[in-house]
C-alpha positions as CSV (number, residue, x, y, z in Angstrom):
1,X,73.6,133.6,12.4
2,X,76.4,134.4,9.9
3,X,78.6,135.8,12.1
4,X,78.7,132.2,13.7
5,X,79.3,130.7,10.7
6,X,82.1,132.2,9.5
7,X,83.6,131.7,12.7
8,X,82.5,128.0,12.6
9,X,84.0,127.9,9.3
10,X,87.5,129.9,10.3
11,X,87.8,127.3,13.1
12,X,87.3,124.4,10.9
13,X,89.9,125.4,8.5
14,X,92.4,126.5,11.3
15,X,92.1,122.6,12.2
16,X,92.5,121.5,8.9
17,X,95.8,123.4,8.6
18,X,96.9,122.7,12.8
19,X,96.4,118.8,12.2
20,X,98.6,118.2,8.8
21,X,101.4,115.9,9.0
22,X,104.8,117.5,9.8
23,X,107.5,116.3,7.3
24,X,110.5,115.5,9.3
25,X,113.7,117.8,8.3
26,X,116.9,116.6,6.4
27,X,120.4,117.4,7.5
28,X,122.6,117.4,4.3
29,X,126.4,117.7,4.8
30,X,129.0,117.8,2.2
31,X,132.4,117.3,3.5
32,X,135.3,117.8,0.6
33,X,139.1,117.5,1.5
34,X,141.6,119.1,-0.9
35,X,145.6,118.7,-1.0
36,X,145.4,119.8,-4.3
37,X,146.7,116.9,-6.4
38,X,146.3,117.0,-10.0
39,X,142.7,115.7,-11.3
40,X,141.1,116.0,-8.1
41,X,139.8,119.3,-8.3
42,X,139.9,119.5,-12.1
43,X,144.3,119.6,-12.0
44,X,145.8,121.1,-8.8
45,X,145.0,124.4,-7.4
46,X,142.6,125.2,-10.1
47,X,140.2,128.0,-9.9
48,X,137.8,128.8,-7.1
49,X,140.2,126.4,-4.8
50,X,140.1,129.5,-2.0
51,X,136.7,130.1,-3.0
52,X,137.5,133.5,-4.5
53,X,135.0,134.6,-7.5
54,X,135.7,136.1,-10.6
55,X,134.9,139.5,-9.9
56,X,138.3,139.7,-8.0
57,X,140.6,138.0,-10.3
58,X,143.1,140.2,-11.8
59,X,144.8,138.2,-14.2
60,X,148.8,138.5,-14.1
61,X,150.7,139.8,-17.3
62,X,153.2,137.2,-18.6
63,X,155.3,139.2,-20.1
64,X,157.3,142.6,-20.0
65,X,155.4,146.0,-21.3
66,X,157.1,147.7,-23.8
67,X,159.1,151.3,-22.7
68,X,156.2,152.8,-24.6
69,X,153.8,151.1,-22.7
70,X,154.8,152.4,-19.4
71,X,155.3,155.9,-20.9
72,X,151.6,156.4,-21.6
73,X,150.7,154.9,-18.1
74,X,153.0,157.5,-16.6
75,X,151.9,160.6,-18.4
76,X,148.2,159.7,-17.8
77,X,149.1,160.2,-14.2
78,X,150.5,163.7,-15.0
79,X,153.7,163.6,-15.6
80,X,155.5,165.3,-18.6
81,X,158.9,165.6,-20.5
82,X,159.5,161.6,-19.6
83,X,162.8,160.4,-20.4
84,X,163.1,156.4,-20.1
85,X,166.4,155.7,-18.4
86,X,166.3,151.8,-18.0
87,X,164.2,149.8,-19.2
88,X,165.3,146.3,-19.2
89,X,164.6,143.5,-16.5
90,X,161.9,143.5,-14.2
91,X,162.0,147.1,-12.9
92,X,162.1,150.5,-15.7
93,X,163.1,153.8,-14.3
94,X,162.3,156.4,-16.0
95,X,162.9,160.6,-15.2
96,X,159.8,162.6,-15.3
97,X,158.7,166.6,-14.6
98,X,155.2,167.3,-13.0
99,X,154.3,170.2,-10.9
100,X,157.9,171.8,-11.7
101,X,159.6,169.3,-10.3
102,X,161.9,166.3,-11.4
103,X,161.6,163.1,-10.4
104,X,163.2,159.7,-10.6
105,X,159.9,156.7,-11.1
106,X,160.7,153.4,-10.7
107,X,157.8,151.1,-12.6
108,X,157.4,147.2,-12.6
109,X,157.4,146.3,-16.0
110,X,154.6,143.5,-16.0
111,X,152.5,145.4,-14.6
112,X,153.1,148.7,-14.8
113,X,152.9,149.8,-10.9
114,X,154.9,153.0,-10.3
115,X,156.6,151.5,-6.3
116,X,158.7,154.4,-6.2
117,X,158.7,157.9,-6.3
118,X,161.4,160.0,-5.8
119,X,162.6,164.1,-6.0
120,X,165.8,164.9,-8.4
C-alpha cells in the first residue's frame, strides 16, 4: 500500500512539473558600428576599441631613458665592463664584455630593447 503511494504521488508531481507553461525564449542582438570618430566611443580609438583587456596593455614610454638607465638593464643581462658609445637619438650603442668576449649592443632608448647583438 505505500509503495503505491509514493508512486501515485511521484507521478502526480512529474505532471505538475511536465504540464507548466513554457516561457517563450528572447533573441537579443546588439549591433554597434565604429569608424572611430571622436565622442562616439568615448573620443576615437579609445580603449578596448579591438577589444584587447588590460592584462595585455604594455604602456609605451614617452620619453628617452637615460645612458644610466640602459646600463643597468644591460648588466642585469650579464654583461660587464660597459662602455656607452652613443647615446643620443632613438637608438644607444653601447660596448660590452660577457663570457670573455666583446660585443657591440645596440638598445632602443624608449624602451630599452637590446635589437642587436654583435661580436668585436
Amino acid at each position: 500500500m505505500f509503495k503505491k503511494t509514493i508512486i501515485a504521488a511521484t507521478a502526480l508531481v512529474a505532471s505538475f512539473v511536465a504540464f507548466q507553461p513554457v516561457e517563450q525564449a528572447e533573441a537579443r542582438v546588439n549591433i554597434g558600428i565604429g569608424i572611430g570618430l571622436p565622442g562616439y566611443y568615448g573620443g576615437g580609438y579609445g580603449h578596448g576599441y579591438y577589444g584587447h583587456s588590460d592584462r595585455y596593455y604594455r604602456p609605451v614610454r614617452r620619453y628617452r631613458m637615460s645612458c644610466g638607465q640602459v646600463r643597468r638593464k644591460i648588466r642585469n643581462r650579464g654583461y660587464r665592463r660597459i662602455r656607452a658609445v652613443d647615446c643620443s637619438g632613438s637608438r644607444y650603442t653601447f660596448h660590452a664584455k660577457r663570457h670573455g668576449e666583446w660585443f657591440k649592443l645596440r638598445i632602443k632608448s624608449r624602451s630599452g630593447y637590446i635589437y642587436s647583438v654583435r661580436y668585436l
